[in-house]
C-alpha positions as CSV (number, residue, x, y, z in Angstrom):
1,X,-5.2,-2.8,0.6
2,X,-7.1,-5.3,-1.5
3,X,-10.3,-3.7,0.1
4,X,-9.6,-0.5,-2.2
5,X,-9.9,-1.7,-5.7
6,X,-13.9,-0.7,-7.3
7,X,-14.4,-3.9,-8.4
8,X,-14.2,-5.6,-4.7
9,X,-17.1,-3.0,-3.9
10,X,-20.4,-5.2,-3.2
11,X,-23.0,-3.0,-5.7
12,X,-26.1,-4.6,-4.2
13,X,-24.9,-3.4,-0.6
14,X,-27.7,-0.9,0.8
15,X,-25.4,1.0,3.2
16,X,-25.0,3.8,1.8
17,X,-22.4,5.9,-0.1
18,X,-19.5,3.9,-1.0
19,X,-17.3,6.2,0.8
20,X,-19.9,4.7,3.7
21,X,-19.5,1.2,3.0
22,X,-15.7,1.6,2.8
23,X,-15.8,3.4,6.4
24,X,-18.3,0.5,8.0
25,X,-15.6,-2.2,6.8
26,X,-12.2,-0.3,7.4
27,X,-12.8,1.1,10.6
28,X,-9.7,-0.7,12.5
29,X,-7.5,0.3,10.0
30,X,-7.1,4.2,9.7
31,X,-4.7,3.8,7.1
32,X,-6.5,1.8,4.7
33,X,-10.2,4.3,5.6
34,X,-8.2,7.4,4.9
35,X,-7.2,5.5,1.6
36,X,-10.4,4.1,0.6
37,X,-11.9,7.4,1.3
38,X,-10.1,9.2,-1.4
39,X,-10.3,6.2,-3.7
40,X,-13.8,6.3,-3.7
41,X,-13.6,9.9,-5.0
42,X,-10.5,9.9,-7.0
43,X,-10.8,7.0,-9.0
44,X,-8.0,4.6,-9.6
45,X,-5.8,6.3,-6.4
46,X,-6.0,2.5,-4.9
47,X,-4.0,0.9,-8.1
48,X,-1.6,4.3,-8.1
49,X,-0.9,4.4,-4.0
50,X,0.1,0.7,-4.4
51,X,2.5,1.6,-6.9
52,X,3.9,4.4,-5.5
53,X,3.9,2.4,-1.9
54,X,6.2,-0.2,-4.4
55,X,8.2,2.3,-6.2
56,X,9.4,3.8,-2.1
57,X,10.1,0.1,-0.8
58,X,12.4,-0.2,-3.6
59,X,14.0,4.0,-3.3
60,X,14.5,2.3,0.3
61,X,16.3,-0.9,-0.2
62,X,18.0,1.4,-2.4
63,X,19.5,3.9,0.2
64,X,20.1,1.2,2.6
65,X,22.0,-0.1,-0.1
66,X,19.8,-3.6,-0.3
67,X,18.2,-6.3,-2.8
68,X,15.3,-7.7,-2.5
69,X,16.6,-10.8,-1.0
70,X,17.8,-8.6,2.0
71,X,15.0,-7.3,2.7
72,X,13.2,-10.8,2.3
73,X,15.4,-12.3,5.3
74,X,14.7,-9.3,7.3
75,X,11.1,-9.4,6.9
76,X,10.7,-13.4,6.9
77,X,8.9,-13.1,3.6
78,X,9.5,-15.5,0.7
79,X,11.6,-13.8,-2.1
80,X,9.1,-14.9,-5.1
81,X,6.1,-13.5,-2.9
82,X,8.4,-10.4,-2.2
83,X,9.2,-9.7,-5.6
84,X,5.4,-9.6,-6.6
85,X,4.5,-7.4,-4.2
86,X,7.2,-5.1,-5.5
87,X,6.4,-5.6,-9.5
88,X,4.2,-3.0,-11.5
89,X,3.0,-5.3,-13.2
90,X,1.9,-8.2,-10.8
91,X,-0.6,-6.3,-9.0
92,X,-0.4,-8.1,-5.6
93,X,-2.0,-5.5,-2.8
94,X,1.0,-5.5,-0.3
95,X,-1.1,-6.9,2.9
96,X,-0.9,-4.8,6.0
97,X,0.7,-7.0,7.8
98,X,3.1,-7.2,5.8
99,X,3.0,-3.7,4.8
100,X,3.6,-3.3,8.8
101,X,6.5,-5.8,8.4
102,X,8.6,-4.4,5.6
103,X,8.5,-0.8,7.3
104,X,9.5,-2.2,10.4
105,X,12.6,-3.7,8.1
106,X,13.5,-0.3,6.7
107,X,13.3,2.0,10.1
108,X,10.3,3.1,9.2
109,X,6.6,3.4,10.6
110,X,4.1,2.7,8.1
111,X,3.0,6.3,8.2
112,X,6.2,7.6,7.5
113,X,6.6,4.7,4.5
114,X,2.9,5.5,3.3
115,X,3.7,8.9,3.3
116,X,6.4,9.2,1.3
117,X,4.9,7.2,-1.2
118,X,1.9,9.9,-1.5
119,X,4.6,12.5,-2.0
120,X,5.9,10.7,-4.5
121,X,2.5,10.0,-6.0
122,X,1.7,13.7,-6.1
123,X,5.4,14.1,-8.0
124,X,6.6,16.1,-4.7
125,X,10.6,15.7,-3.8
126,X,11.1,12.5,-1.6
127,X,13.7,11.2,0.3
């Protein structure tokens, strides 16, 4: 999701809208074009969905009753790299890989993790 923060965004590009640019370059990956389409118009929304995306790993661990180094051995991932990925304050874009990985780990598909995490961005009752 590293694609979705406005300073990555080339300015001297000519291709278009940036909402064009973000399609050209994210067109594999639905998830992140769907993202870096509302970015583009709401602002910040990359820096907030990673949170929120953060804040639902953790509500997860948390109902499957696990730490972060469960869900490090589940997923193969180092704990230190883990444990920036899930800090506020580290700002480390979850990759989607990984991303792909740590739902897999819950029981989730990344749609179902990714949407939870907008509910809970917009302040609606999650899981």
């Amino acid at each position: 999701m590293a694609c979705l923060r406005s300073r990555k965004y080339p300015a001297a590009q000519n291709s278009g809208t940036p909402v064009q640019y973000w399609l050209k370059i994210c067109q594999a990956d639905l998830l992140t074009c769907q993202m870096a389409r509302r970015f583009t118009v709401m602002g910040n929304y990359g820096e907030e969905i990673q949170k929120a995306i953060a804040v639902q790993i953790k509500a997860e661990m948390a109902a499957k009753d696990w730490k972060q180094a469960d869900l490090a051995k589940a997923t193969g991932i180092v704990g230190s790299t883990l444990s920036r990925y899930l800090s506020p304050t580290a700002g480390r874009d979850i990759p989607l890989p990984v991303f792909v990985d740590i739902a897999n780990a819950l029981g989730l598909s990344i749609v179902e993790l990714a949407q939870r995490a907008q509910r809970r961005l917009e302040g609606n009752n999650v899981q």
